[in-house]
C-alpha positions as CSV (number, residue, x, y, z in Angstrom):
1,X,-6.9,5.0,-10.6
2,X,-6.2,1.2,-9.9
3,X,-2.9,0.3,-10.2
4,X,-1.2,-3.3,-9.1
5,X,0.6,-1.5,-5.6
6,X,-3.3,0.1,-5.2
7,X,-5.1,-3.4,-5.4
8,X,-2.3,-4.8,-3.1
9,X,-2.8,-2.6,-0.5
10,X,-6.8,-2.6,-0.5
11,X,-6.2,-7.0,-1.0
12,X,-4.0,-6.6,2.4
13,X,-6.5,-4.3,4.5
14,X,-9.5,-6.4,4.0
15,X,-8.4,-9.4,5.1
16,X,-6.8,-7.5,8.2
17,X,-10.4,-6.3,8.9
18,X,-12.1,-9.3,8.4
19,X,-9.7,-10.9,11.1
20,X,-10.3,-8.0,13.2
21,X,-13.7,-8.9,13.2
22,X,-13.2,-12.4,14.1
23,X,-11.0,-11.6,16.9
24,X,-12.9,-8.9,18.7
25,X,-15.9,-10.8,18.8
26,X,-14.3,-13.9,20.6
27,X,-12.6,-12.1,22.3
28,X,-15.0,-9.8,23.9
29,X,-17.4,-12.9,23.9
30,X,-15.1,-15.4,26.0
31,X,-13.9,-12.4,28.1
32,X,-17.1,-11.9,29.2
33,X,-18.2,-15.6,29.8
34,X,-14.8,-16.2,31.4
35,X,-14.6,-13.2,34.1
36,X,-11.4,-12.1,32.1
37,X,-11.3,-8.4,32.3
38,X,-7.6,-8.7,30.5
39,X,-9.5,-10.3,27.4
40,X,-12.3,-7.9,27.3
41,X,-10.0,-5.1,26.8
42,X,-7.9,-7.2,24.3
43,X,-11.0,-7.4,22.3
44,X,-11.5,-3.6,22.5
45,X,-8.1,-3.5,21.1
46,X,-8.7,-5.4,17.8
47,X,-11.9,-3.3,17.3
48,X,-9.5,-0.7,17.6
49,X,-7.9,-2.4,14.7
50,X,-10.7,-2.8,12.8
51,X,-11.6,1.4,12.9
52,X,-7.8,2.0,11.7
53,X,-8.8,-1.1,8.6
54,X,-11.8,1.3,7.6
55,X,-9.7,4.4,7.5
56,X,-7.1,2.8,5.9
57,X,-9.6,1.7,2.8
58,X,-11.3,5.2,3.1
59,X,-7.6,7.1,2.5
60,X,-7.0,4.4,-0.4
61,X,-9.7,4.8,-2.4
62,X,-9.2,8.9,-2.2
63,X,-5.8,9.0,-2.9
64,X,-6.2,6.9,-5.3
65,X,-7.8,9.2,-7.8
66,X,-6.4,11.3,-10.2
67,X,-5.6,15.3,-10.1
68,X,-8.1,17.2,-10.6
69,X,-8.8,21.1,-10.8
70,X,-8.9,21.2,-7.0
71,X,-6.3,18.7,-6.2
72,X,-3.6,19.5,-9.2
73,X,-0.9,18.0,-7.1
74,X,-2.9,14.6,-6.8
75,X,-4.9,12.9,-3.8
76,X,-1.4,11.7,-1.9
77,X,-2.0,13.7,1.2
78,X,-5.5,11.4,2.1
79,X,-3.0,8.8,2.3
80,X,-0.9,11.5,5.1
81,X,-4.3,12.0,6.9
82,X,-5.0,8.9,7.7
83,X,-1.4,8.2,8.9
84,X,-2.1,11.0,11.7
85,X,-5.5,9.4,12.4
86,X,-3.4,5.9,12.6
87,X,-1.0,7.6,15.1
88,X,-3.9,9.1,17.2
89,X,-5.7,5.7,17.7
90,X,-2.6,4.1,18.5
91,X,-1.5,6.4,20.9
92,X,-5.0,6.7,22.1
93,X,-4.8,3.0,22.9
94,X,-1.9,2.8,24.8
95,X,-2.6,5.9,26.8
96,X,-6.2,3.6,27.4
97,X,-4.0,0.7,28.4
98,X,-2.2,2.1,30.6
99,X,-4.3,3.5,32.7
100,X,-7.0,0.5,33.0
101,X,-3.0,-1.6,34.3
102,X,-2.3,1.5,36.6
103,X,-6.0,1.3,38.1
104,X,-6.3,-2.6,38.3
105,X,-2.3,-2.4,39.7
106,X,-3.1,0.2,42.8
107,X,-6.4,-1.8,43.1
108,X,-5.3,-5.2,42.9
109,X,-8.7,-6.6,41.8
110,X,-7.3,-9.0,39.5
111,X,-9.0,-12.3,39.5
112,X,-8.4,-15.8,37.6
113,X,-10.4,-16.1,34.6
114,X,-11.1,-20.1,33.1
115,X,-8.3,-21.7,31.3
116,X,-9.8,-21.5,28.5
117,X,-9.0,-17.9,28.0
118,X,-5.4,-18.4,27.3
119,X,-6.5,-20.9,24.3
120,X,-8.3,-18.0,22.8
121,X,-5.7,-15.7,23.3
122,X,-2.8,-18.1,21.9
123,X,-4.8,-17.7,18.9
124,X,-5.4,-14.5,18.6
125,X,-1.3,-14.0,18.9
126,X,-0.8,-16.3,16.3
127,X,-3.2,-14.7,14.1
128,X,-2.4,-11.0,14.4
129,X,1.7,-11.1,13.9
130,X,0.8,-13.1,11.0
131,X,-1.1,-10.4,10.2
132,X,1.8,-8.2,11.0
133,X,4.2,-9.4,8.5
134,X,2.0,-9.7,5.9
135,X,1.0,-5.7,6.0
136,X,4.4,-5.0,6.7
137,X,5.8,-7.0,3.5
138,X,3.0,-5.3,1.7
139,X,3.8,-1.8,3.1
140,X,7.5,-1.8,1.9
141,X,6.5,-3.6,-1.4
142,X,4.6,-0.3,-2.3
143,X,6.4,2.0,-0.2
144,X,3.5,3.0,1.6
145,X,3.6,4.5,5.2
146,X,0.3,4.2,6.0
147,X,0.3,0.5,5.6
148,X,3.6,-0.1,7.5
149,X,1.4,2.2,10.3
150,X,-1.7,-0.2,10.3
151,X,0.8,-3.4,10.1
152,X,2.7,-2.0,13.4
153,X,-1.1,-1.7,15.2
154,X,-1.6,-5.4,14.2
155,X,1.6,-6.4,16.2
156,X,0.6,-3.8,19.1
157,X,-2.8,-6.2,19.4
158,X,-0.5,-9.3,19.1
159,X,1.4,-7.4,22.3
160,X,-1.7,-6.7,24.1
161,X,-2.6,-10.1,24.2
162,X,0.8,-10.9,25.1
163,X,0.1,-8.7,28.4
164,X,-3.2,-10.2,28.3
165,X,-1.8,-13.9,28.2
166,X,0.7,-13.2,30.9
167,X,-1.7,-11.5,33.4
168,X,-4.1,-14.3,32.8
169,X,-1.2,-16.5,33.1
170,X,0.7,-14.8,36.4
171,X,-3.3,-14.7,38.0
172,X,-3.4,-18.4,37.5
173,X,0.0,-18.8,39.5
174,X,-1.0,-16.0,42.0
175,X,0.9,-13.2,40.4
176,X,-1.7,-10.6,39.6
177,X,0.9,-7.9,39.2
178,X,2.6,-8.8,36.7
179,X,-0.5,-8.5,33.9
180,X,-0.9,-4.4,34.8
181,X,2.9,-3.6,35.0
182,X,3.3,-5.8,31.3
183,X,0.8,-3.6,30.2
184,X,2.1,-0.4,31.2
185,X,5.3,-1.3,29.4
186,X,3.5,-2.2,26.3
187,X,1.4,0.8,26.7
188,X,5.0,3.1,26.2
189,X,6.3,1.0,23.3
190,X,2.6,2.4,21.6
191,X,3.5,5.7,22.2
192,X,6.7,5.3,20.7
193,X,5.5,3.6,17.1
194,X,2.5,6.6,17.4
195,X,5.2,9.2,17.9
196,X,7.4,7.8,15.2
197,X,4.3,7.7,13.0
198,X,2.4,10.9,14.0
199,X,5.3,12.8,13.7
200,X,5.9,11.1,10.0
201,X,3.0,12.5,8.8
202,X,3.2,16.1,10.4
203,X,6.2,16.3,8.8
204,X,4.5,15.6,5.1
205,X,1.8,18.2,6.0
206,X,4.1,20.8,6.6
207,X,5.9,20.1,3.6
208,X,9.1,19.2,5.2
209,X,11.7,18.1,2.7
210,X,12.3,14.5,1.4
211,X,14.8,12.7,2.9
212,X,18.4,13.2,1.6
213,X,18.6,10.2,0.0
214,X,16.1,10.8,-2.1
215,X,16.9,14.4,-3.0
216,X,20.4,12.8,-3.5
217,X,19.0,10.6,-6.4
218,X,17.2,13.4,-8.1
219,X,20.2,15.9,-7.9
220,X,22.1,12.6,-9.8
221,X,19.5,11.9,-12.3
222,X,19.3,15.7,-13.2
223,X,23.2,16.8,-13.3
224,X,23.3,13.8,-16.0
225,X,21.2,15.2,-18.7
226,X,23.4,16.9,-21.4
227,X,23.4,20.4,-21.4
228,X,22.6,20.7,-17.9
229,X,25.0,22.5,-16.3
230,X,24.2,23.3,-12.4
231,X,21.3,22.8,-10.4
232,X,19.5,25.2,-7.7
233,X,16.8,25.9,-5.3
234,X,15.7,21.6,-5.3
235,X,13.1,21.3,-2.9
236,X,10.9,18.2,-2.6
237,X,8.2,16.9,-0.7
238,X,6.4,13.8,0.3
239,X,2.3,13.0,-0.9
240,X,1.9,9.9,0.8
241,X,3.9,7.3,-0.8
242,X,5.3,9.2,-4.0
243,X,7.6,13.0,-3.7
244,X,6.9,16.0,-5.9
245,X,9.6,18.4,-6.8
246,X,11.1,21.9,-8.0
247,X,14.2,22.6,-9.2
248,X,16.4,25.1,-11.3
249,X,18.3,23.9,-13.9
250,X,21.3,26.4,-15.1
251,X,22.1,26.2,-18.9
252,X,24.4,27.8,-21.1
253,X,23.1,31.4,-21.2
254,X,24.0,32.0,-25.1
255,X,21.5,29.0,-26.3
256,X,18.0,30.0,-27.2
257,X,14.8,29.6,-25.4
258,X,13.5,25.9,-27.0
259,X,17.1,24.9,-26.6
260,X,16.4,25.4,-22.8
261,X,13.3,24.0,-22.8
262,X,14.5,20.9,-24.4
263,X,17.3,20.1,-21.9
264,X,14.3,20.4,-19.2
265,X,11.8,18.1,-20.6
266,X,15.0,15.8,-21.4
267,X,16.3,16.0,-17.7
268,X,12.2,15.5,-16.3
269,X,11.4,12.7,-18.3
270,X,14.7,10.8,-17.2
271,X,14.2,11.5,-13.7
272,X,10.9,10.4,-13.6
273,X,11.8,7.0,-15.2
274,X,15.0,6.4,-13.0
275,X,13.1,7.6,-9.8
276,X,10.1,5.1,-8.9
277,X,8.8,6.9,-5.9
278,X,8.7,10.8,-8.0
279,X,5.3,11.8,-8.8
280,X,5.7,15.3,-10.7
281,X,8.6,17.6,-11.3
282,X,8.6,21.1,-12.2
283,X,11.8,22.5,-14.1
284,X,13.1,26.2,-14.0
285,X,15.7,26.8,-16.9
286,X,17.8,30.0,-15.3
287,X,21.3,31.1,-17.3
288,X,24.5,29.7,-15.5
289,X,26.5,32.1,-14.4
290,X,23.7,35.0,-14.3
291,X,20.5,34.1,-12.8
292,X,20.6,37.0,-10.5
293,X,22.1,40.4,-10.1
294,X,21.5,42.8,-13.0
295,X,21.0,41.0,-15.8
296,X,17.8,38.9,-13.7
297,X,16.8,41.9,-11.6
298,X,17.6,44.9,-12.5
299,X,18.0,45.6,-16.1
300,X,15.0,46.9,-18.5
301,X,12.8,44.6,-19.7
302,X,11.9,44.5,-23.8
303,X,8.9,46.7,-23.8
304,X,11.3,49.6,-22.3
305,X,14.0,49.1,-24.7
306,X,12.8,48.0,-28.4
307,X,11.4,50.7,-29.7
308,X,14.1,52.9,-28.7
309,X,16.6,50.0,-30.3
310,X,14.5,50.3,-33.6
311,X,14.2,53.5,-34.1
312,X,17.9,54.6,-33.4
313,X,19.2,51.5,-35.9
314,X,16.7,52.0,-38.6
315,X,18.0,55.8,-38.8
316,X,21.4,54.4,-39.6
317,X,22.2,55.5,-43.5
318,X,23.1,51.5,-44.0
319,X,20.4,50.0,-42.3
320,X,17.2,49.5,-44.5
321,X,15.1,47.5,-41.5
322,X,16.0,46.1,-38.5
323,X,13.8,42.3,-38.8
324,X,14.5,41.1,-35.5
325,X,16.4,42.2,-31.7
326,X,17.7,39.7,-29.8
327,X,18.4,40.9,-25.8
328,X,21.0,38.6,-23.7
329,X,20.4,39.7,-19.9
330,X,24.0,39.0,-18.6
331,X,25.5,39.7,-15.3
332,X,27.8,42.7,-16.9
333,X,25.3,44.0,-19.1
334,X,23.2,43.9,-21.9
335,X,24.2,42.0,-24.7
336,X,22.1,42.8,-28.1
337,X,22.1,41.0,-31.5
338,X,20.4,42.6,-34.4
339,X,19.0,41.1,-37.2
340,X,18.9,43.9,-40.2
341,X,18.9,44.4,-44.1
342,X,21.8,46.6,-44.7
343,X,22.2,48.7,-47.7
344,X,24.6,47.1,-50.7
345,X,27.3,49.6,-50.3
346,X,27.0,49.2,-46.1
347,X,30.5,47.9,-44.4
348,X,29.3,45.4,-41.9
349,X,32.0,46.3,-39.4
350,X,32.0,50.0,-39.6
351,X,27.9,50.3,-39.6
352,X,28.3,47.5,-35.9
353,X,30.6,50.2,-34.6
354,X,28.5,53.1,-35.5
355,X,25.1,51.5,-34.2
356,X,27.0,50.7,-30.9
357,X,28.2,53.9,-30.4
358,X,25.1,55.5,-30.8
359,X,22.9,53.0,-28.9
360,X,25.5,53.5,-25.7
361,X,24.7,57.2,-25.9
362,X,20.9,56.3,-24.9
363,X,21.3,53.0,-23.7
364,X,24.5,52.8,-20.9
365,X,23.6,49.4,-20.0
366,X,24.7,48.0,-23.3
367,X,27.7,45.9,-23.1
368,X,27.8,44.6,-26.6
369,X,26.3,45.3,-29.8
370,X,26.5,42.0,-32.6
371,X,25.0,42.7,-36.1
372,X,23.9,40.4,-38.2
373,X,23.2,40.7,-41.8
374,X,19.5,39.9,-43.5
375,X,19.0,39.4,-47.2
376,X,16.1,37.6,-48.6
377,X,15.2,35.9,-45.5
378,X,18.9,34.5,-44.9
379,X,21.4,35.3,-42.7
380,X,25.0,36.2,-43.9
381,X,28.1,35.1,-41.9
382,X,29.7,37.9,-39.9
383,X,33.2,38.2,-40.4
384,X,35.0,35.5,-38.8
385,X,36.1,38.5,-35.8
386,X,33.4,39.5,-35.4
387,X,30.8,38.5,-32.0
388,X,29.2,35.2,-31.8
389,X,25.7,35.7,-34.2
390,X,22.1,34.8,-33.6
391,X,21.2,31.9,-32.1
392,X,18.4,30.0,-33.4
């Protein structure tokens, strides 16, 4: 699926790659027609570049795509992947580095390469941290890890051919340590983005939570919706650049079951359209107040109950048939609400007494009993003390 942050990022890796390629091939070239040992391994370092460019455009065009029966939660996590690989090369790099400065530092066989080795390096610092803060602009533009990852090795090959400048530089003036000790230091500041970054990723793979902030704006968006009156259990994690979520939403408990459902899909379609980087959100309507203890966990379900409930009130003298049973699952009990054709002569108060009476006799979980008269597919008014009637 091509989308404008999708073309932006693929726009910003090949023309990273393409520079790569430039780069390592002068590089390597001059290095080696030059004696420069420094500019040899610079040039290793920008093909380095160029392998992070093709995984870069291998985890865009995968994570790209839409779900899919084996993928229902999208193709985010390619993006993840290649983040790890990212941090792998990088610290793989450094840990290179350094021990080619620590070898030629105890050896001291640094020589002085031609002159014209720092012209080609110059350029090749100019040219990468350009490169840098054009993947990095792109990289917060669409919120993308990954990219920010490949923009910070950019700069590290701008710094290695700092440390390559300077030890060509320092061997010109008769200073050949100071190109292997540069090197070491730039060598830790790549283990340090690769940590950051590796660790980044790990964290999305193990479906560690979003950050707060992030959580914060959902928990905002979702507490807004009308009828929404609690939130719990929100967890969210990362797919690359975008978050999918769960959450529990607690409604009034007396409201019916499309009622519920309604708030949800309200209180999911505004988040999605407040929160830019939330792929998918899953909704849970629970009852506030009782979405555990007995009424949630311990109380008999309908298949235990109704046919008892039938048969008892539809052996009432005043009760012709019982049309519907309504069971409310509340923390002190269950709460039932009948829907029955009574007899002519039937008084609606006494007959609600009787039946609850009786049903308590079999049924010691019942808390409350409402009844609610049925005539001709309409439902009279209880009395005005009587419970709270059918819902829906």
């Amino acid at each position: 699926m091509t989308t404008p942050k999708s073309t932006a990022k693929t726009r910003v890796t090949l023309v990273g790659a393409m520079v790569n390629i430039v780069l390592s091939v002068a590089k390597i070239t001059a290095g080696a027609a030059l004696a420069s040992p420094a500019l040899v391994a610079d040039g290793v370092h920008s093909l380095s570049d160029l392998v992070s460019d093709v995984l870069v455009l291998w985890a865009l065009r995968h994570s790209g795509l839409a779900p899919d029966a084996d993928h229902p939660y999208g193709h985010g996590r390619f993006e993840t992947l290649a983040t790890l690989a990212l941090a792998a090369v990088l610290a793989l790099t450094g840990v290179g580095i350094a021990w080619d400065a620590g070898a030629r530092l105890l050896a001291g066989t640094i020589g002085a390469p031609g002159l014209w080795a720092l012209a080609v390096i110059a350029l090749s610092i100019v040219a990468k941290e350009a490169l840098y803060h054009y993947t990095s602009a792109v990289g917060a533009q669409t919120g993308s890890r990954m990219i920010i990852a490949n923009a910070w090795h950019h700069r590290t090959d701008a710094l290695s051919s700092v440390v390559a400048l300077a030890g060509v530089g320092a061997a010109q003036l008769g200073w050949g340590w100071g190109d292997p000790l540069a090197a070491i230091i730039i060598a830790a500041m790549l283990g340090r983005v690769a940590w950051d970054f590796g660790k980044g990723a790990v964290d999305e793979l193990v479906d560690t939570q979003a950050p707060d902030g992030l959580r914060a704006d959902l928990q905002d968006s979702l507490t807004r919706t009308p009828g929404v009156e609690g939130l719990r259990d929100l967890r969210m994690r990362q797919h690359g650049a975008r978050a999918v979520a769960d959450v529990s939403v607690m409604v009034d408990p007396h409201i019916t079951v499309t009622e519920g459902h309604r708030i949800a899909e309200a209180a999911r379609a505004d988040a999605l359209d407040r929160i830019d980087a939330l792929e998918d959100l899953i909704i849970h309507v629970e009852p506030a107040g009782h979405f555990d203890g007995f009424g949630a966990t311990e109380a008999p379900l309908r298949g235990e109950i109704e046919g008892m409930i039938l048969t008892l009130a539809q052996s009432h003298p005043m009760v012709a048939k019982v049309a519907r049973v309504q069971l409310g699952y509340l923390q002190d009990g269950l709460h039932v609400e009948l829907l029955a054709s009574l007899q002519a002569t039937a008084d609606h108060a006494a007959t609600e007494a009787e039946l609850t009476a009786t049903l308590r006799q079999t049924l010691p979980e019942l808390r409350a009993l409402s009844l609610h008269r049925h005539s001709g597919g309409q439902v009279d008014a209880p009395p005005k003390d009587a419970p709270s009637g059918l819902h829906g």
